[in-house]
C-alpha positions in Angstrom: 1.5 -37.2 -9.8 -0.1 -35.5 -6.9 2.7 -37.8 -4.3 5.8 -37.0 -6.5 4.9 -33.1 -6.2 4.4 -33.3 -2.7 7.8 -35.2 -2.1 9.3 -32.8 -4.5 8.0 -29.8 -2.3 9.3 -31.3 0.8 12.9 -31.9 -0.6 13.4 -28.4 -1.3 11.7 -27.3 2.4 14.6 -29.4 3.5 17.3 -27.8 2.4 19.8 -26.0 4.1 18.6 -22.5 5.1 20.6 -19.7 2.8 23.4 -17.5 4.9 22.4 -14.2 5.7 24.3 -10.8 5.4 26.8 -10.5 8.6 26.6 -6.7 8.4 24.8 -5.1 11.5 21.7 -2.8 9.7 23.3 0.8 11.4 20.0 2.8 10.8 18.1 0.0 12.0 17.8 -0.4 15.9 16.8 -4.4 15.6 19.7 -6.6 16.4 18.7 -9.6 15.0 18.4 -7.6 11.4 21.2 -7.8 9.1 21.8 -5.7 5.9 23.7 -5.4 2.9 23.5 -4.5 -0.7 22.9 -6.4 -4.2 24.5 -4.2 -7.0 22.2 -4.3 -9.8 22.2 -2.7 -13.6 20.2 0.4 -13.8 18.9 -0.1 -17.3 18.3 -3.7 -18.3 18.9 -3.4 -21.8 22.1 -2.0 -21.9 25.7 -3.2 -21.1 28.4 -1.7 -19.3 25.8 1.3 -18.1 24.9 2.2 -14.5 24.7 0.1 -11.7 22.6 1.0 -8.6 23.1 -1.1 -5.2 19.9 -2.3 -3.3 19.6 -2.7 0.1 18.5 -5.6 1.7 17.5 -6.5 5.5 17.4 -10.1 6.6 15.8 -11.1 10.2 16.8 -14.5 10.8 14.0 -16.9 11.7 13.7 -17.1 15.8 12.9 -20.6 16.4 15.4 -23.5 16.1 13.4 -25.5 13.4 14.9 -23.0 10.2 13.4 -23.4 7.0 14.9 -22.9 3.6 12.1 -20.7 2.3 12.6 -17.2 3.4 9.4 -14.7 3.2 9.9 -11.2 1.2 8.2 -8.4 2.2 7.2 -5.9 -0.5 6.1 -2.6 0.5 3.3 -0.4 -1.0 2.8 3.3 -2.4 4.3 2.7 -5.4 7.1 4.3 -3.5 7.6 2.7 0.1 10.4 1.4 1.5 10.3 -2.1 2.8 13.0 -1.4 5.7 10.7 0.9 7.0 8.2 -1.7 7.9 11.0 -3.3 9.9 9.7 -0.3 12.7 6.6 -2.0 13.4 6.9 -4.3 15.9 4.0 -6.5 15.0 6.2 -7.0 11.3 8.6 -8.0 13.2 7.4 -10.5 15.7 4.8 -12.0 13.5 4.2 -15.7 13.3 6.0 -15.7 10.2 9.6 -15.6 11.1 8.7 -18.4 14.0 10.5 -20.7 11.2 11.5 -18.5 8.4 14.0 -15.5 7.3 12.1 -12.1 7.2 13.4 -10.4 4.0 13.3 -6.4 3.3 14.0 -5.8 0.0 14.1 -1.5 -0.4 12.8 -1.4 -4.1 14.7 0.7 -6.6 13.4 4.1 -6.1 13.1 3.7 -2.0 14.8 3.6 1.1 18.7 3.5 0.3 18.1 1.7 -2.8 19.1 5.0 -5.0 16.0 6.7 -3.3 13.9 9.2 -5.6 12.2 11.6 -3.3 10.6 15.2 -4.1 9.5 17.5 -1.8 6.1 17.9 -3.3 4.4 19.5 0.5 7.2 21.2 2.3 6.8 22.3 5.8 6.7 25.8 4.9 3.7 25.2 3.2 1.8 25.7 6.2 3.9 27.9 7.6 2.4 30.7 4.6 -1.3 29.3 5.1 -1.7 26.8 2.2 -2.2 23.6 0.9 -1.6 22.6 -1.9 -2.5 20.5 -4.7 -1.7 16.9 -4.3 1.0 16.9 -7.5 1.7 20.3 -8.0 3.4 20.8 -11.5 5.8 22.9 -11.2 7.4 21.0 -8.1 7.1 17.4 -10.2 9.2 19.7 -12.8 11.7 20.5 -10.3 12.1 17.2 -9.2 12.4 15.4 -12.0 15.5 17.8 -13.1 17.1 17.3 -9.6 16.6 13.0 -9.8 17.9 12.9 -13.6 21.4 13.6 -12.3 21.8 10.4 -10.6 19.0 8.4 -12.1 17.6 7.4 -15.8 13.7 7.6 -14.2 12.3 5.4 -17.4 14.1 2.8 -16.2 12.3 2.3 -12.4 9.2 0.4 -13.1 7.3 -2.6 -11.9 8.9 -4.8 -14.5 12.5 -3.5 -13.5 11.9 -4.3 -10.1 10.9 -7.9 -10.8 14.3 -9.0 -12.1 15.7 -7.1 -9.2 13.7 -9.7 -6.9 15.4 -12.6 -8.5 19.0 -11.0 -8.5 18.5 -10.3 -4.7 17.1 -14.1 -4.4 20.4 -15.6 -6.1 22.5 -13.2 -4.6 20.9 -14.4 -1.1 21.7 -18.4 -1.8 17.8 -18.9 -1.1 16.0 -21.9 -3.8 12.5 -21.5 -3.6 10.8 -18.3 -1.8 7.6 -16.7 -0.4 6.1 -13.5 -1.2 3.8 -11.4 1.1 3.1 -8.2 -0.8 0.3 -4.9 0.2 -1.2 -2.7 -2.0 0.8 -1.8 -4.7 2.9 -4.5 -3.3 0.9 -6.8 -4.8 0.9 -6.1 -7.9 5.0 -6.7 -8.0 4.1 -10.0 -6.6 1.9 -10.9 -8.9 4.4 -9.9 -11.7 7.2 -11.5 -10.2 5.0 -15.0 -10.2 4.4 -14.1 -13.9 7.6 -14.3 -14.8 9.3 -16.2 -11.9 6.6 -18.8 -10.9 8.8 -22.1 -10.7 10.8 -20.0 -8.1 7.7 -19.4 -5.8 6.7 -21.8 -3.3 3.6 -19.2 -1.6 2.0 -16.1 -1.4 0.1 -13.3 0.8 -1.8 -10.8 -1.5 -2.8 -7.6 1.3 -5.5 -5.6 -0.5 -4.7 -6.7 -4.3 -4.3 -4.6 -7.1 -5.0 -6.5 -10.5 -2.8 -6.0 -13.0 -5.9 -4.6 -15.0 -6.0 -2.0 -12.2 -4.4 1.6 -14.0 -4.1 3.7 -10.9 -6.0 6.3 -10.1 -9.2 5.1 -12.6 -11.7 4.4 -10.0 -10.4 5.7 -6.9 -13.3 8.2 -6.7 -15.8 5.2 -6.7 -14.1 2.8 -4.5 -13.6 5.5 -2.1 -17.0 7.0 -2.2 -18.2 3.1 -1.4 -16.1 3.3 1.3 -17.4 5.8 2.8 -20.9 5.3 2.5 -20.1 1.8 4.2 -18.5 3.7 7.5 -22.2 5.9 7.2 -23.9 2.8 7.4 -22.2 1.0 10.1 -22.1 4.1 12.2 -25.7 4.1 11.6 -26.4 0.2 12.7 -24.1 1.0 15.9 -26.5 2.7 18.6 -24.2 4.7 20.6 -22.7 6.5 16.8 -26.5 6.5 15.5 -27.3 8.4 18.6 -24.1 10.7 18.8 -24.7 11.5 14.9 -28.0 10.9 13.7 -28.0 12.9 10.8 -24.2 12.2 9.7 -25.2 11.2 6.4 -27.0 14.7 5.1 -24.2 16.6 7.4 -21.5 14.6 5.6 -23.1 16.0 1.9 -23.2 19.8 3.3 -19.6 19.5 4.1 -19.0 19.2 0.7 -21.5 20.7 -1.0 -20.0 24.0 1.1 -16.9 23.1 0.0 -18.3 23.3 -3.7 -18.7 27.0 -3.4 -15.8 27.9 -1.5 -12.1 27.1 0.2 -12.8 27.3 3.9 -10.1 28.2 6.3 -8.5 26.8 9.6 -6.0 26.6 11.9 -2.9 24.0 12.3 -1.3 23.9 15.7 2.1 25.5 15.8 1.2 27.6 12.8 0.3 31.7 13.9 -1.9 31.9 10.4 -5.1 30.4 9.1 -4.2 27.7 6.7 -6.8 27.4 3.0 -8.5 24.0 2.4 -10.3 23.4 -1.1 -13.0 20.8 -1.9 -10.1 18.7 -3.2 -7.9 18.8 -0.2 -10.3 18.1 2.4 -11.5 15.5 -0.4 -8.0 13.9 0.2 -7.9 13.5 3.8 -11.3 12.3 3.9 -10.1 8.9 1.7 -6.7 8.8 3.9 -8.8 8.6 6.9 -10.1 5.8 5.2 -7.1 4.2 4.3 -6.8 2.7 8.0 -10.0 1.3 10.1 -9.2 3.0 13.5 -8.8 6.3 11.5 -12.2 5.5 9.7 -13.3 5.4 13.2 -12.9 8.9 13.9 -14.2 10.0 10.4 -18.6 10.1 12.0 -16.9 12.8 14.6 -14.7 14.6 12.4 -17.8 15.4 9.3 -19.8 15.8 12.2 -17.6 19.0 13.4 -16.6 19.8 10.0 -20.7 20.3 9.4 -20.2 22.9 11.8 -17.4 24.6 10.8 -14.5 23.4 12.5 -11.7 21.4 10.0 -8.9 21.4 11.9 -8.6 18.1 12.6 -9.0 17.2 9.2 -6.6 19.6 8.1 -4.3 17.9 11.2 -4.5 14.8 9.0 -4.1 15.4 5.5 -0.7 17.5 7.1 0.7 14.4 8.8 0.0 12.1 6.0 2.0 14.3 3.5 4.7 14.4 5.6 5.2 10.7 5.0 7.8 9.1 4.0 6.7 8.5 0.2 9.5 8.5 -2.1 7.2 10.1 -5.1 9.8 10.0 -7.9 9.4 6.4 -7.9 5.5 6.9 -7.5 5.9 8.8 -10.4 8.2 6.7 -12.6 5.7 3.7 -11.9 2.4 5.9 -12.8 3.3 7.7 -15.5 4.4 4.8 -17.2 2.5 1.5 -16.0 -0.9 3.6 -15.1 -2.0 6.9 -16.5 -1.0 6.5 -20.1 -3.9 3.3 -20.2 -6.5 5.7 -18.2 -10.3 5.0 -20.2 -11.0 8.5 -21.8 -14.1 8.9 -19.5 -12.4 8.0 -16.3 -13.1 11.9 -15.3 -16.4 11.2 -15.9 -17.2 8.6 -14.5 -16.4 9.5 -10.6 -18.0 12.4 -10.6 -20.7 12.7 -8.6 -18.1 10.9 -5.6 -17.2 13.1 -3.1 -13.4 12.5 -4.3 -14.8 13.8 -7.8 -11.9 13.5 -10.8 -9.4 15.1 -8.9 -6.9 12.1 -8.7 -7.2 11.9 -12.4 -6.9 15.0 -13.3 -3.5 15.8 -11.0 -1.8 12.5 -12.1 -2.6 13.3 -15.8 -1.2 16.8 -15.4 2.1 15.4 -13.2 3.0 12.6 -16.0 3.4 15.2 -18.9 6.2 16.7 -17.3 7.9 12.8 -16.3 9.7 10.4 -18.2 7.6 7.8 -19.5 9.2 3.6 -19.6 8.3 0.9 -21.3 6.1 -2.0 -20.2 6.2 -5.2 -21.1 3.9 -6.7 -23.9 1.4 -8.5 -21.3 1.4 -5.5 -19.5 -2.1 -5.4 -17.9 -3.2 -9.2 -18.5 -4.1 -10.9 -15.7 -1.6 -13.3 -13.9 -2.5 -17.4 -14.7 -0.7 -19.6 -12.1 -0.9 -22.7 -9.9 1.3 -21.0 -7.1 -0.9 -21.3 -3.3 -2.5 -17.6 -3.0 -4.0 -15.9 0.0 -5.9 -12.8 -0.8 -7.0 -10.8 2.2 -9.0 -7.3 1.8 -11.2 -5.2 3.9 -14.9 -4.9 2.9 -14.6 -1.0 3.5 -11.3 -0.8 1.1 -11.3 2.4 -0.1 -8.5 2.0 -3.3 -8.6 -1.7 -3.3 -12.0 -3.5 -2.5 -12.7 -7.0 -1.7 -13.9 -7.2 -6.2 -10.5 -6.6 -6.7 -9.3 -10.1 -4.8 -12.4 -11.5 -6.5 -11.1 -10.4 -10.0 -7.0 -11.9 -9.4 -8.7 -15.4 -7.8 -10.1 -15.8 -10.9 -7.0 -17.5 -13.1 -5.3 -18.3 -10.1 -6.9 -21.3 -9.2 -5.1 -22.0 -5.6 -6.4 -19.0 -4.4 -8.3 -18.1 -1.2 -9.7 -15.2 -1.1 -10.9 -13.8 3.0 -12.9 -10.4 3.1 -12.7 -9.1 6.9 -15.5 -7.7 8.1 -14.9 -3.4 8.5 -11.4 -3.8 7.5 -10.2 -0.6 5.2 -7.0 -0.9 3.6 -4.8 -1.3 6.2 -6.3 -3.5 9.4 -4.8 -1.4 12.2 -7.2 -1.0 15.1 -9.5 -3.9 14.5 -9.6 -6.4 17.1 -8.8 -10.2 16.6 -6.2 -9.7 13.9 -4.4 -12.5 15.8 -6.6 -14.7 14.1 -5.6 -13.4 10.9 -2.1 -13.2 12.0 -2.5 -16.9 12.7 -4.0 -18.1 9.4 -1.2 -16.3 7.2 1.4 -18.4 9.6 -0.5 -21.7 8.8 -1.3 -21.1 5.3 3.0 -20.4 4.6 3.4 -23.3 6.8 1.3 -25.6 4.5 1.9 -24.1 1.3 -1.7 -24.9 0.2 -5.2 -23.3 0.8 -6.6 -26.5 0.9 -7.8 -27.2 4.2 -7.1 -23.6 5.7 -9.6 -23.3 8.8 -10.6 -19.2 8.4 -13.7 -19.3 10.5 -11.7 -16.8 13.4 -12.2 -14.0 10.6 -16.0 -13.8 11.2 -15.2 -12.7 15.1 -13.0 -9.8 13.5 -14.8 -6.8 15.1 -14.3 -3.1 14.6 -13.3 -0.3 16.9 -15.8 2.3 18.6 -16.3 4.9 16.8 -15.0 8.1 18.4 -17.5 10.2 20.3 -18.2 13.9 20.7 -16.7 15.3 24.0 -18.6 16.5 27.1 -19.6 19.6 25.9 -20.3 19.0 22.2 -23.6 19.1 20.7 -24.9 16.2 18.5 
């Protein structure tokens, strides 16, 4: 039985490679992309209503030795578009498309695929010496009456999404394809292996979210763990130890201060002091710890924060809300897929983190005022399947940690699961990720864990940690 599968296997990696789009990607400056668009019903369950037109990039494989089994990238948030990973050149020029087509599907919601955005933190914001809450109501309100006149938002969900996957796949020509999802990314892998298994030939899981996982219950925990890790491995690193010896009771007055009052700073560019509450500075704190070479400045920045001085913390938490986050669809996939199953005591149960229950507490408030869709009956049930899995998550992951990879291995029996050493949620700034790099390529190649030599991961080092200037005091 084992021989027949593998000869099947090998048949289909023989076939000839699907066409892609001829259409130059105009907004794209990669000339070996090419774009078009997959028109798609809105609402599933209806006939003759709304179509909406996905866009899709194609980067043909480099190499000369094409295979038939094209790899599609889906992007995080919920709410990021996948063409706009296209701008990272290691994306790109990854092992991956060595042999295979590089496919960037924009999910509904995102990028030009009838994009939902809201401007939740506008620049002027800051210009009037405020930030402010991470959902504020009356913007989600405004939003949502602006999207509704182009969109029906109960209909943009993981589930919807899934079925745009296989019309994208058919419309492509491809058989059999892989999937290499992050963060919320992988949770519309996962689904789309639920319900579209036989069409899957492999997949890379990048800091998994279970099914089980109802965004935001948690997040104070996991990021509080997070952060208490960084404390610790500053602390086992002599030259941090030394620069910040007491960055752990420093790092508890910032926010017990905070606890009793905003504190105010300043933004370059703006003439006025701009407020930061508990919450906010809260926020950038677990966005800092989002990436490892940002987590690397985080001993540095309590450090001066301890002190007084929050600017570059306010710097941050600016820049990342400036994003490009398309939060209608963040808000159509929440509302509906994640806050309504919330445990009654998820409040509860992260305070005492430095995040607290403020997550909670602005989703909950944000989804009263959104459209809520439907989910599918097994909504929440974890994903049983035979298809090859590699799980990959940092052991500082502050949203996603390494129990989550543990917890979606567990019915999927062809799963590897790699933890890499002082890796956050994204890997950026660590050094050897060509070893990881490396292993993904292999792994894709092979279409099985078995064998999979990983040993490179236990060289994966971490950054330095930034260090005060000349004339700071430790």
């Amino acid at each position: 039985m084992k021989l027949l599968l593998l000869v099947a296997c090998a048949a289909l990696a023989t076939l000839a490679p699907a066409p892609v789009p001829r259409a130059e990607c105009q907004d794209l400056p990669i000339p070996t992309a090419r774009c078009s668009t997959v028109s798609v019903p809105e609402n599933r369950g209806v006939s003759n209503g709304r179509r909406i037109a996905l866009r899709v990039a194609v980067v043909r494989a480099r190499g000369q030795d094409r295979t038939a089994d094209p790899v599609f990238f889906l992007a995080g948030g919920p709410g990021q578009a996948a063409t706009d990973l296209m701008r990272d050149p290691a994306v790109l020029h990854q092992p991956l498309g060595e042999r295979r087509d590089l496919v960037f599907l924009d999910q509904r919601g995102t990028g030009r695929s009838n994009p939902l955005p809201c401007n939740l933190h506008p620049p002027e914001d800051y210009a009037a010496g405020r930030f402010a809450s991470f959902m504020p109501v009356d913007r989600v309100r405004a939003c949502r009456s602006a999207l509704e006149q182009n969109a029906d938002l109960a209909q943009y969900t993981t589930a919807a999404s899934v079925e745009d996957i296989e019309d994208v796949r058919i419309a492509l020509g491809y058989g059999r394809i892989n999937l290499a999802g992050g963060s919320y990314g992988t949770r519309l892998a996962l689904e789309y292996v639920r319900v579209h298994g036989t069409r899957v030939r492999a997949v890379l899981l990048d800091g998994v979210a279970p099914p089980s996982l109802h965004m935001p219950d948690g997040f104070g925990r996991a990021a509080q763990r997070a952060l208490d890790g960084v404390i610790d491995e500053c602390a086992a690193t002599p030259a941090c130890a030394a620069a910040f010896p007491k960055l752990r009771a420093e790092t508890a007055q910032v926010f017990e201060r905070l606890s009793q009052a905003p504190i105010t700073t300043r933004l370059r560019g703006i003439d006025r002091p701009v407020t930061m509450t508990r919450d906010q500075v809260a926020e950038a704190v677990r966005y800092l710890l989002y990436a490892t070479r940002q987590a690397s400045r985080l001993p540095l920045l309590l450090h001066r924060a301890s002190a007084g001085d929050f600017s570059a913390i306010a710097e941050y938490l600016k820049s990342y809300r400036l994003g490009a986050l398309y939060d209608g669809l963040y808000l159509s996939i929440t509302c509906a897929e994640d806050v309504p199953f919330l445990p009654k005591d998820a409040e509860a149960r992260d305070q005492g983190t430095f995040l607290g229950s403020y997550r909670i507490r602005e989703q909950r408030a944000a989804c009263a005022e959104w459209p809520r869709g439907d989910v599918p009956s097994y909504h929440g049930q974890p994903v049983r399947s035979r298809v090859p899995v590699l799980i990959t998550t940092g052991s500082l992951d502050p949203v996603t940690p390494p129990a989550h990879g543990d917890l979606v291995a567990k019915t999927l029996p062809n799963a590897l699961h790699i933890r890499v050493p002082a890796g956050a949620h994204g890997l950026g700034g660590l050094q050897g990720l060509d070893c990881l790099a490396a292993i993904k390529r292999d792994f894709v190649q092979r279409g099985t864990t078995a064998g999979l030599d990983i040993s490179c991961v236990r060289n994966i080092a971490r950054p330095a940690f930034d260090m005060p200037s000349g004339g700071e005091v430790p």
